[in-house]
Backbone as CSV, one residue per row, in Angstrom:
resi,resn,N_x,N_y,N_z,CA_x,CA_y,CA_z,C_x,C_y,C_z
1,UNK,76.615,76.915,46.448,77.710,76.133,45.862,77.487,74.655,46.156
2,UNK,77.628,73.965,45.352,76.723,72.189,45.422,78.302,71.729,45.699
3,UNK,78.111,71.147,46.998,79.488,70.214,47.680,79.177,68.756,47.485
4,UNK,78.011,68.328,47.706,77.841,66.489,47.358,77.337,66.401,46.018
5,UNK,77.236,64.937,45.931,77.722,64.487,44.422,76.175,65.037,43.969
6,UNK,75.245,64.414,44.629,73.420,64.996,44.096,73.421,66.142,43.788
7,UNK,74.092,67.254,44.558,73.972,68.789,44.573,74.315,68.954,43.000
8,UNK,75.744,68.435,42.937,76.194,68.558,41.607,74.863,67.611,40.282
9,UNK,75.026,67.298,40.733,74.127,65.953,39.859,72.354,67.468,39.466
10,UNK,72.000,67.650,40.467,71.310,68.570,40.687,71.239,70.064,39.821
11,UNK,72.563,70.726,40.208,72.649,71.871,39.596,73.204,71.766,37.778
12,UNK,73.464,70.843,37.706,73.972,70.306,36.527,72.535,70.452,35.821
13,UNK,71.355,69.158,36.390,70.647,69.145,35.120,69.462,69.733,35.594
14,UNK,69.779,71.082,36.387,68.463,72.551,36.302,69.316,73.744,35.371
15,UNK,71.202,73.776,35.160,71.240,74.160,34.169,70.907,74.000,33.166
16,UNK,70.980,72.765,32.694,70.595,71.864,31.214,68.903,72.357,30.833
17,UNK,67.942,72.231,32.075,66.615,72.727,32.040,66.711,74.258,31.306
18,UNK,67.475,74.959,32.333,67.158,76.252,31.937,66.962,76.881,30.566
19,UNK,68.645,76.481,30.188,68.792,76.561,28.617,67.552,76.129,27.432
20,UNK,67.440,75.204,28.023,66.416,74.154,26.947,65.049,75.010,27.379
21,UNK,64.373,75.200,28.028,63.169,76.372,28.502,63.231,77.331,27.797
22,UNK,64.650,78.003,27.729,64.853,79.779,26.714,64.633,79.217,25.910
23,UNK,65.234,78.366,24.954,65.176,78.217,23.578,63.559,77.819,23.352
24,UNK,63.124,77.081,23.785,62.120,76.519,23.197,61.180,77.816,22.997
25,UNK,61.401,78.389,24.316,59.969,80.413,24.839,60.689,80.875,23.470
26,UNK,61.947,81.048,23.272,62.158,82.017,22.151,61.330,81.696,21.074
27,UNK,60.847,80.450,20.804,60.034,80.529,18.951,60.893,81.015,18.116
28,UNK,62.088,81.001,18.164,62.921,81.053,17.035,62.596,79.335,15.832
29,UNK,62.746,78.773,16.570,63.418,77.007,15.966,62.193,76.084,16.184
30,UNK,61.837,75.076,15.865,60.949,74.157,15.909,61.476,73.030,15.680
31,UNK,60.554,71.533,15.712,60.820,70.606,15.790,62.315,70.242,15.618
32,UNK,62.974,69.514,14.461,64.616,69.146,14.403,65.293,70.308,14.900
33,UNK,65.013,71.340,14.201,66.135,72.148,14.258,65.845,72.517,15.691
34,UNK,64.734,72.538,16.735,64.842,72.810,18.102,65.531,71.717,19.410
35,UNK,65.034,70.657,18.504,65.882,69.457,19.155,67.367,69.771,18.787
36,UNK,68.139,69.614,17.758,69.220,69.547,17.423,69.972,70.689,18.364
37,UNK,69.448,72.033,18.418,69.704,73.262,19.126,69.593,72.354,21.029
38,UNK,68.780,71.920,21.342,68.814,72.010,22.470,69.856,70.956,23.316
39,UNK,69.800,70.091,22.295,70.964,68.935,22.844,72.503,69.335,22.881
40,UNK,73.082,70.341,22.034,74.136,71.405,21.948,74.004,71.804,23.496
41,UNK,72.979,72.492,23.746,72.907,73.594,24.438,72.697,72.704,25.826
42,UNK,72.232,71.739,25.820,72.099,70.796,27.301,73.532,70.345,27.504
43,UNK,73.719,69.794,26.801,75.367,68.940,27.002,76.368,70.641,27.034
44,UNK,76.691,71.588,26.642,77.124,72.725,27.208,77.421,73.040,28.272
45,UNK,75.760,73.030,29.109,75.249,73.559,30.252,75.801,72.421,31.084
46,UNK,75.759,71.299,31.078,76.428,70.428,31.734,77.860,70.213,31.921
47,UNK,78.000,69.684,30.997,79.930,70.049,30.693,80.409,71.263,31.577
48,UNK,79.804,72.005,31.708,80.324,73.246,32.368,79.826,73.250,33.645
49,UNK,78.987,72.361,34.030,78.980,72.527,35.612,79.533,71.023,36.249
50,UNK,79.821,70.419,35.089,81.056,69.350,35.859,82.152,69.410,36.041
51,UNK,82.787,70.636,34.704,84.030,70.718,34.645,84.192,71.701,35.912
52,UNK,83.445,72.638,36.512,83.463,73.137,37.269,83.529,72.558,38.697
53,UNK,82.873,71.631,39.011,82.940,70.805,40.639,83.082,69.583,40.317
54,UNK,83.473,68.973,38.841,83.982,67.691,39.277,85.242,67.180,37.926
55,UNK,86.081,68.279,37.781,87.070,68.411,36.774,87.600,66.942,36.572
56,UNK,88.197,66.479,37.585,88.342,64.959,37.910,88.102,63.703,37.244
57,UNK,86.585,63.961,37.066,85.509,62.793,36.633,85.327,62.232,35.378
58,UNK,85.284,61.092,34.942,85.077,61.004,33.278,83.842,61.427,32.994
59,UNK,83.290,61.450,31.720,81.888,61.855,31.499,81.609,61.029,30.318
60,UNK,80.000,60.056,30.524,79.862,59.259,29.814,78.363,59.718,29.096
61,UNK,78.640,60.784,27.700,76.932,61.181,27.568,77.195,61.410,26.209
62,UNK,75.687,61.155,25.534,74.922,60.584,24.681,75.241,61.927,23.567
63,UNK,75.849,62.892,23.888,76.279,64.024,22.989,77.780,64.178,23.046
64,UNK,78.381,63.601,23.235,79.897,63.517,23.563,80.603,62.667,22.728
65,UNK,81.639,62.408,22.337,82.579,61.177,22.076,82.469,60.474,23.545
66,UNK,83.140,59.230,23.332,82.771,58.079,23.629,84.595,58.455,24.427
67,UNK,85.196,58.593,25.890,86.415,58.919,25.828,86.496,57.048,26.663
68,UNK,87.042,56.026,25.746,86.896,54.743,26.579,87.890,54.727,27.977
69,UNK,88.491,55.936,28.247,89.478,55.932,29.471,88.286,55.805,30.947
70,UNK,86.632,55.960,30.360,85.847,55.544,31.332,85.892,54.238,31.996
71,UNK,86.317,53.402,30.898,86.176,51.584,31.582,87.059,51.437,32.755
72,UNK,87.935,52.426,32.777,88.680,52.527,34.170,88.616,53.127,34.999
73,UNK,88.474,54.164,35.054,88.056,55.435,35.746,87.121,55.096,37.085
74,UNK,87.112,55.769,38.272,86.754,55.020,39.824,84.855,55.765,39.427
75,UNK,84.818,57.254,38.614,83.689,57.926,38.820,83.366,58.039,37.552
76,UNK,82.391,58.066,36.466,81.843,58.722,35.713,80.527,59.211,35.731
77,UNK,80.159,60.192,35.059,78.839,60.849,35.109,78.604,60.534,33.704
78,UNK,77.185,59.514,33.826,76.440,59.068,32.626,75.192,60.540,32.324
79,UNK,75.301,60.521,31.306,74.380,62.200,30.779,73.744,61.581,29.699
80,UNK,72.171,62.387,30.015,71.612,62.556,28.530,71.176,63.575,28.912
81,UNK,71.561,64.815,28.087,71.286,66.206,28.185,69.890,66.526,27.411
82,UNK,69.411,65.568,26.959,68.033,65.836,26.407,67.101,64.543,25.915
83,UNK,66.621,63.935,26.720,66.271,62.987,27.001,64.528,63.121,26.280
84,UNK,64.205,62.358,24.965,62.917,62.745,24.165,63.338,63.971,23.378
85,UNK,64.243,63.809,22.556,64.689,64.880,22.094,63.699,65.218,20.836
86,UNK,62.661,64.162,20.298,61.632,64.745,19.482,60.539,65.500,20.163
87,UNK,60.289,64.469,21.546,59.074,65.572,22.196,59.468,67.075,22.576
88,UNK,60.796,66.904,22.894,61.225,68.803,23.152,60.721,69.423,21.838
89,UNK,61.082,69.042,20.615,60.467,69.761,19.469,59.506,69.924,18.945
90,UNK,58.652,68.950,19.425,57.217,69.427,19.542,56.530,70.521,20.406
91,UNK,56.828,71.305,20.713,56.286,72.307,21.592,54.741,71.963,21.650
92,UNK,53.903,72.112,22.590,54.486,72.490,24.223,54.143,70.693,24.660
93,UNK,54.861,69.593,24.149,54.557,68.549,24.792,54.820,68.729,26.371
94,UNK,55.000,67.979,26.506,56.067,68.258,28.105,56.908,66.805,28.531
95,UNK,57.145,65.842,27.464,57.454,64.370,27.591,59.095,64.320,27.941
96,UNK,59.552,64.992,27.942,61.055,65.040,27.843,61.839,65.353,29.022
97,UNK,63.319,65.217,29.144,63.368,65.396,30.402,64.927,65.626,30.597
98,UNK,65.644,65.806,31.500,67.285,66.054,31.320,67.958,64.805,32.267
99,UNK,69.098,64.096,32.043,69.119,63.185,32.774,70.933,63.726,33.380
100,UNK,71.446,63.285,34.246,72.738,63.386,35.171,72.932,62.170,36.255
101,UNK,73.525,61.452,35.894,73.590,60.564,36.996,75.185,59.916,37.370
102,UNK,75.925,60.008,38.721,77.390,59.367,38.321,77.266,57.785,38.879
103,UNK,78.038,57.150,38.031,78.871,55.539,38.401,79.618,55.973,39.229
104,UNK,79.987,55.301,40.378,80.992,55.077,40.958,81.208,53.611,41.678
105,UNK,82.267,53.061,41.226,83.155,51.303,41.713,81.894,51.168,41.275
106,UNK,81.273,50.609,40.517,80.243,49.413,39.663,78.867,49.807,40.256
107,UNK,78.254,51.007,40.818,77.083,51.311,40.930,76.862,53.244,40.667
108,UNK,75.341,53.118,40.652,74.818,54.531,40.484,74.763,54.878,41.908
109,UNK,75.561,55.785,42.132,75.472,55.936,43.912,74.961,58.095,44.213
110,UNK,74.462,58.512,42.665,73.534,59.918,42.904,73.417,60.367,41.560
111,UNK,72.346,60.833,41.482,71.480,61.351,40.391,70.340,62.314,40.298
112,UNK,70.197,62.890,39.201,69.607,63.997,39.313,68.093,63.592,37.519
113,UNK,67.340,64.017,37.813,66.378,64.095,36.882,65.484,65.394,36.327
114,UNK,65.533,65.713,35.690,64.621,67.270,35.417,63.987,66.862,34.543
115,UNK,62.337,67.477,35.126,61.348,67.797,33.939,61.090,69.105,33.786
116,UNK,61.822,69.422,33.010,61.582,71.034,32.623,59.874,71.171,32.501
117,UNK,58.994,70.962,31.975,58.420,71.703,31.717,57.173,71.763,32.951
118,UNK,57.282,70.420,34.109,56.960,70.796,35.234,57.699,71.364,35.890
119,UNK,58.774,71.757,35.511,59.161,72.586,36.861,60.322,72.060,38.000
120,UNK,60.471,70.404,37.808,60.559,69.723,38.805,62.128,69.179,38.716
121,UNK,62.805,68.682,40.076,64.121,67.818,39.067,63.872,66.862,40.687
122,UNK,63.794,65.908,40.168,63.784,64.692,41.168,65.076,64.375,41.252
123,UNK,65.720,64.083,42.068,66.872,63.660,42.931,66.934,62.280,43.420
124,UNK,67.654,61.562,44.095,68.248,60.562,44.986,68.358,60.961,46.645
125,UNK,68.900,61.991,46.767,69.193,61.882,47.884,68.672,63.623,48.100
126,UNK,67.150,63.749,48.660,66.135,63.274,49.104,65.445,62.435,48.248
127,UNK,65.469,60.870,48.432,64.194,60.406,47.498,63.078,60.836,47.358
128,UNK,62.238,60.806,46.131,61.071,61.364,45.838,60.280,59.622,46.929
129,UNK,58.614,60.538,47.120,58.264,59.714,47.924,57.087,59.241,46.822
130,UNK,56.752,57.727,46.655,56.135,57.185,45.875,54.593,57.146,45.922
131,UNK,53.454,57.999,45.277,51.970,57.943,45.789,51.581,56.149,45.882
132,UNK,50.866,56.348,46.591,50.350,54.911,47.061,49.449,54.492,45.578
133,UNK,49.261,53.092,45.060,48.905,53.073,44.221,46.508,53.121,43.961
134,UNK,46.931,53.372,43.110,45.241,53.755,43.156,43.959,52.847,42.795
135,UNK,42.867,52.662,42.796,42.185,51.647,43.202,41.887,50.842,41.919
136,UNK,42.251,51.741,40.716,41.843,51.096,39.431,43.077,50.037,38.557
137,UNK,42.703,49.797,37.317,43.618,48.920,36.601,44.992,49.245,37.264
138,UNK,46.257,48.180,37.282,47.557,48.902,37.536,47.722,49.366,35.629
139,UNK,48.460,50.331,35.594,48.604,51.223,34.499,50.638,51.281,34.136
140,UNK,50.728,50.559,33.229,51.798,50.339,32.385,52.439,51.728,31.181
141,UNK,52.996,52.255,31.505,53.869,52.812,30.344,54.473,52.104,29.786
142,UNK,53.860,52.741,28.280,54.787,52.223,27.158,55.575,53.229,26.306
143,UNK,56.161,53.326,25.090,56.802,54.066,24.315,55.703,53.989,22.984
144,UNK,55.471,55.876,22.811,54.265,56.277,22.059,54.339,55.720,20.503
145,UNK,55.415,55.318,20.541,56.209,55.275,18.841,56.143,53.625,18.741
146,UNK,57.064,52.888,19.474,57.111,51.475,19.443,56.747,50.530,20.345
147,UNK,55.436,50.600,20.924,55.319,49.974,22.350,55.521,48.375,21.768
148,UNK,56.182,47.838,22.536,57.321,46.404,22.443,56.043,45.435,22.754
149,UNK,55.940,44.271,22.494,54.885,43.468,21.898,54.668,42.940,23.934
150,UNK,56.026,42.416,24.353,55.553,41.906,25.298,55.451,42.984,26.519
151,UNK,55.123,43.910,26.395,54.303,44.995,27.312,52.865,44.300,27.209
152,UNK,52.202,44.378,26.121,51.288,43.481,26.051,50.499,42.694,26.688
153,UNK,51.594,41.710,26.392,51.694,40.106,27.553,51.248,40.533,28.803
154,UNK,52.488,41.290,29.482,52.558,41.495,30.807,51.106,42.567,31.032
155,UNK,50.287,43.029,30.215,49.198,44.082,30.747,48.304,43.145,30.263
156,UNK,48.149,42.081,29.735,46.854,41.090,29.848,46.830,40.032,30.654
157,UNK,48.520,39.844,31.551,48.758,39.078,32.520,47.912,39.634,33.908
158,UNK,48.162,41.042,33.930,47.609,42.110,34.752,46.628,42.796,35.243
159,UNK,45.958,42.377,33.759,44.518,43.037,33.523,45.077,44.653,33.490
160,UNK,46.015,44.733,32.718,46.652,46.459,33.298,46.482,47.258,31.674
161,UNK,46.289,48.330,32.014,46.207,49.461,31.217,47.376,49.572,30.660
162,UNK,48.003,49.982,28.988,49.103,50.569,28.495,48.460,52.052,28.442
163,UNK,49.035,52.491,28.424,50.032,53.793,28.884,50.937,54.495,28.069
164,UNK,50.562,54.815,26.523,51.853,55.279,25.797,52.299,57.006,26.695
165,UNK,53.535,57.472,26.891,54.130,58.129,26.783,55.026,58.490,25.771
166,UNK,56.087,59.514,26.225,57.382,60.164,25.224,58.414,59.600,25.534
167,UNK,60.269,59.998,26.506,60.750,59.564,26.571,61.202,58.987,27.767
168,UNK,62.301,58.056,27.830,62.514,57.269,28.838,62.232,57.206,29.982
169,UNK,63.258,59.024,30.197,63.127,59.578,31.726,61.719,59.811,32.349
170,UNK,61.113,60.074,30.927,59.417,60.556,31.459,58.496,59.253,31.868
171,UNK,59.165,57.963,31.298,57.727,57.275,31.262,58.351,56.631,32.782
172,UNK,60.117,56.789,33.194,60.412,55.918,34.479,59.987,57.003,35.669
173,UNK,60.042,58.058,35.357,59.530,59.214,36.473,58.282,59.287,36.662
174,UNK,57.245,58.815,35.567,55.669,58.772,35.766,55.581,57.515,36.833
175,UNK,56.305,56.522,36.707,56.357,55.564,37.860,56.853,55.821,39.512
176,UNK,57.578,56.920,39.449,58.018,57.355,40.268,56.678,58.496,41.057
177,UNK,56.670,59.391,40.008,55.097,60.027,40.202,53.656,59.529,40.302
178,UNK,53.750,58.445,40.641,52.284,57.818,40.458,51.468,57.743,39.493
179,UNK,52.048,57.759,38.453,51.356,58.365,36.701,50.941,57.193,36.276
180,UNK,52.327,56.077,36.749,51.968,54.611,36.316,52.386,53.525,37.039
181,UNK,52.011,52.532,36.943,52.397,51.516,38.013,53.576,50.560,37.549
182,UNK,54.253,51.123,36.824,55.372,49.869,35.945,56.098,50.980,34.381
183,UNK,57.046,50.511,33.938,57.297,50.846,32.832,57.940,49.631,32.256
184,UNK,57.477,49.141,30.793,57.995,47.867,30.478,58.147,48.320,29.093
185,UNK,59.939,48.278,28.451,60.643,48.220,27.678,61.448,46.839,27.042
186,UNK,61.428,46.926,25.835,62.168,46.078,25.281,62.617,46.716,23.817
187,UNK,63.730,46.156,22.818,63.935,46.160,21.633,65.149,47.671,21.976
188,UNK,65.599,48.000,22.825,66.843,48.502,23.471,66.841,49.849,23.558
189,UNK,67.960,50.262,24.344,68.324,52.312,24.602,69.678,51.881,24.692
190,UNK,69.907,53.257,24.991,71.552,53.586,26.002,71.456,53.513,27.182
191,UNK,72.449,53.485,27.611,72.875,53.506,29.456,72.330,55.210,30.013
192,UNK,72.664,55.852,28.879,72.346,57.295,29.293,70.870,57.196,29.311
193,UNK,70.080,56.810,28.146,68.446,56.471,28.692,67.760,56.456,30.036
194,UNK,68.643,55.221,30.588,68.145,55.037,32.147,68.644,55.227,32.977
195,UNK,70.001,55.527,33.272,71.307,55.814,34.313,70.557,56.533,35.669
196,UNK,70.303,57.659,35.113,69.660,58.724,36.182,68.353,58.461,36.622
197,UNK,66.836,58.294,35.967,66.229,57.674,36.362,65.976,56.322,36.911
198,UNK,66.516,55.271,36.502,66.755,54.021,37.017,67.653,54.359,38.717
199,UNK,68.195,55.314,38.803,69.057,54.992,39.878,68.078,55.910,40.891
200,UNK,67.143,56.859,40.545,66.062,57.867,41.191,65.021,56.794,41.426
201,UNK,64.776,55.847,40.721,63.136,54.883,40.781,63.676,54.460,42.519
202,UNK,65.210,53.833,42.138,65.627,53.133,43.045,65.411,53.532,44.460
203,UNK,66.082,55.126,44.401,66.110,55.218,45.837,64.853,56.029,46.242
204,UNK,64.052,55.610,45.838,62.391,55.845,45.850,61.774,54.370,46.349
205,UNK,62.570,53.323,46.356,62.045,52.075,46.438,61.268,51.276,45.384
206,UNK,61.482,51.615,44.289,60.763,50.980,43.169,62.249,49.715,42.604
207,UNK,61.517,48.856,41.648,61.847,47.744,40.995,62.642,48.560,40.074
208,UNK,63.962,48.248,39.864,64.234,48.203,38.335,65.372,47.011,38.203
209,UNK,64.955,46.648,36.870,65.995,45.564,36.476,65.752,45.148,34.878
210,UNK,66.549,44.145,34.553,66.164,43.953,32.799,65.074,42.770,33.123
211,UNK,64.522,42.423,32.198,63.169,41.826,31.704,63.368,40.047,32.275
212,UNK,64.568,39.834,32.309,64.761,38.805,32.620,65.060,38.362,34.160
213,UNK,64.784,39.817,34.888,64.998,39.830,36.450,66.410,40.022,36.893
214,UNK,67.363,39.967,35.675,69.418,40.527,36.018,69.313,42.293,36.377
215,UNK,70.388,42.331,37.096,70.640,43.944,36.817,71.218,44.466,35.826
216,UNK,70.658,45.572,35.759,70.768,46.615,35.238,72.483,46.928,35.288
217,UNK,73.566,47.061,34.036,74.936,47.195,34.345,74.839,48.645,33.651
218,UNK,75.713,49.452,34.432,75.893,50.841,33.451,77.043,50.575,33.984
219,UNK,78.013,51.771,32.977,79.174,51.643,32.396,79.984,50.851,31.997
220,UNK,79.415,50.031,31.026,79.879,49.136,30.236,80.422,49.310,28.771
221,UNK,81.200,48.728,28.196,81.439,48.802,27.432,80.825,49.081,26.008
222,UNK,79.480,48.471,25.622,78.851,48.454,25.096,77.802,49.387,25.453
223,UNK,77.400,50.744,24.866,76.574,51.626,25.416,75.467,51.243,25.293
224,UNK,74.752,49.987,24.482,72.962,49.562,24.638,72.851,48.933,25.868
225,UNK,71.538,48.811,26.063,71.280,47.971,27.037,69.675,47.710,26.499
226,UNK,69.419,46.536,26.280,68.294,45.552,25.609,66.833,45.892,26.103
227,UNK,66.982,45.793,27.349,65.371,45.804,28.099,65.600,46.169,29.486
228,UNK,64.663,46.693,30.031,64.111,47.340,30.948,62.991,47.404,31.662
229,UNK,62.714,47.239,32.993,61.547,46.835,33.809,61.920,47.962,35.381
230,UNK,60.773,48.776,35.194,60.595,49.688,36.449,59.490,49.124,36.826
231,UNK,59.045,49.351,38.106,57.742,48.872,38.777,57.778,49.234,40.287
232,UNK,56.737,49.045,40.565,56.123,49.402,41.924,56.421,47.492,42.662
233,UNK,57.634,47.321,43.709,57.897,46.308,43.914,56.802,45.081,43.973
234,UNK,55.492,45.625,44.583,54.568,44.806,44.610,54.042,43.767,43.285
235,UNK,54.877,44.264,42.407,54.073,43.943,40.988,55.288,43.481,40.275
236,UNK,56.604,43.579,40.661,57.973,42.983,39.955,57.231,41.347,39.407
237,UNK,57.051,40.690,40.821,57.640,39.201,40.373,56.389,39.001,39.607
238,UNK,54.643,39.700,39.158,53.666,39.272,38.102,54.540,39.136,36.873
239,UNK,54.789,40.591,36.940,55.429,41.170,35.598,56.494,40.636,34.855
240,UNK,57.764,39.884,35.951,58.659,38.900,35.371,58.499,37.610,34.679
241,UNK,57.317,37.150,35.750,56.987,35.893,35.518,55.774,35.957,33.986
242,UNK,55.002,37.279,33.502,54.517,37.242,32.734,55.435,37.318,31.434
243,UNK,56.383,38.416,31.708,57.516,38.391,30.687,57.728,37.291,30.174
244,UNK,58.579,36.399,31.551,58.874,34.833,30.949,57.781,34.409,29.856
245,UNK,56.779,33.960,30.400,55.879,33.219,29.736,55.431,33.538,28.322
246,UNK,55.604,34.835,28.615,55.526,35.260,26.620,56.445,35.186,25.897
247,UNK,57.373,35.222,26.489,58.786,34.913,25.620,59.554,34.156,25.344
248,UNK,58.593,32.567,25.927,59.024,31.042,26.164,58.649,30.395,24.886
249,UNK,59.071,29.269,24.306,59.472,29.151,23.186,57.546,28.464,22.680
250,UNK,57.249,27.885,23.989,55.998,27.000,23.751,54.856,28.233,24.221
251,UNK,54.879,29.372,24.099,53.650,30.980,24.610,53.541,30.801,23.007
């Protein structure tokens, strides 16, 4: 029975895994129609293990109405119950991922991350422990579909490798996993995008913040949020300062 907020945060999105695992083994459904099926079936599995240990709580996720009684509220749990919801439909990618994370008084204070198809759900509280970085290029994730121009910048500032991946959770958890040394976003997501991973990089000791070096605000009013910068701290202030420079009026 999960008594702290991670536990919950936890059992929440290894239900969300589970579900999304059957469906996909069944081979009933494929691409849309397996995505469309699994995001039902994640936000379900969730909903029901919040309403269960945290009846209380608002809930702020990416398959839900929008209930704005959050802008007040002391706790909400930001959700994306299916996080790369095209790579889930691609079978057997493995890019995708389940996200759970709660706000509470103006910060992410526990969160939960699942990669179903490793197996794995990274947490907060035990932080995942960060591999030391490795002797070659530092190595940048990008997004496989639109990698954002000044990723670029910042990997010729670097001499660094891009890195396309799938979705959010996957390319900020490959940073977390030693997969990559940075993840650099721009041209925007949701709060649910990064909530849970952004708040897992964290208590792993990694960088996150927006492109311009501000924090990161979740639960805001406005569910986008513009840009995004994970990193291995050692490499924040290259990466900012390369940002700047490409995005200065005289670059």
């Amino acid at each position: 029975m999960p008594t702290r907020d991670v536990e919950v945060a936890a059992a929440a999105a290894r239900a969300a895994a589970a579900v999304l695992v059957g469906l996909r083994e069944e081979g009933r459904l494929t691409g849309r129609a397996l995505g469309d099926a699994g995001d039902a079936a994640a936000q379900a599995a969730i909903a029901g293990v919040l309403a269960e240990h945290r009846p209380d709580d608002a809930v702020f996720s990416e398959e839900a109405a929008d209930d704005r009684a959050r802008l007040t509220a002391g706790r909400v749990w930001i959700v994306d119950p299916l996080d790369g919801t095209r790579e889930y439909g691609e079978a057997p990618r493995p890019d995708w991922a389940v996200h759970v994370a709660l706000w509470a008084a103006g910060e992410l204070t526990a969160a939960a991350v699942a990669l179903p198809a490793l197996g794995e759900v990274l947490v907060t509280d035990p932080a995942p422990t960060v591999p030391a970085p490795g002797a070659g290029r530092p190595r940048i994730a990008v997004s496989r579909s639109r990698p954002p121009a000044v990723a670029a910048t910042a990997a010729a500032a670097l001499d660094a490798e891009l890195v396309p991946m799938g979705s959010a959770g996957w390319k900020v958890t490959a940073v977390v996993r030693g997969e990559a040394d940075a993840y650099v976003h721009a041209g925007g997501m949701y709060q649910w995008d990064s909530a849970a991973p952004v708040a897992v990089a964290r208590a792993a000791g990694l960088t996150a913040v927006r492109l311009d070096g501000s924090p990161l605000v979740y639960n805001g009013p406005d569910a986008w949020l513009p840009d995004l910068l994970v990193c291995r701290p050692e490499l924040a202030g290259r990466l900012l300062a390369a940002v700047r420079a490409g995005s200065s009026p005289a670059s």
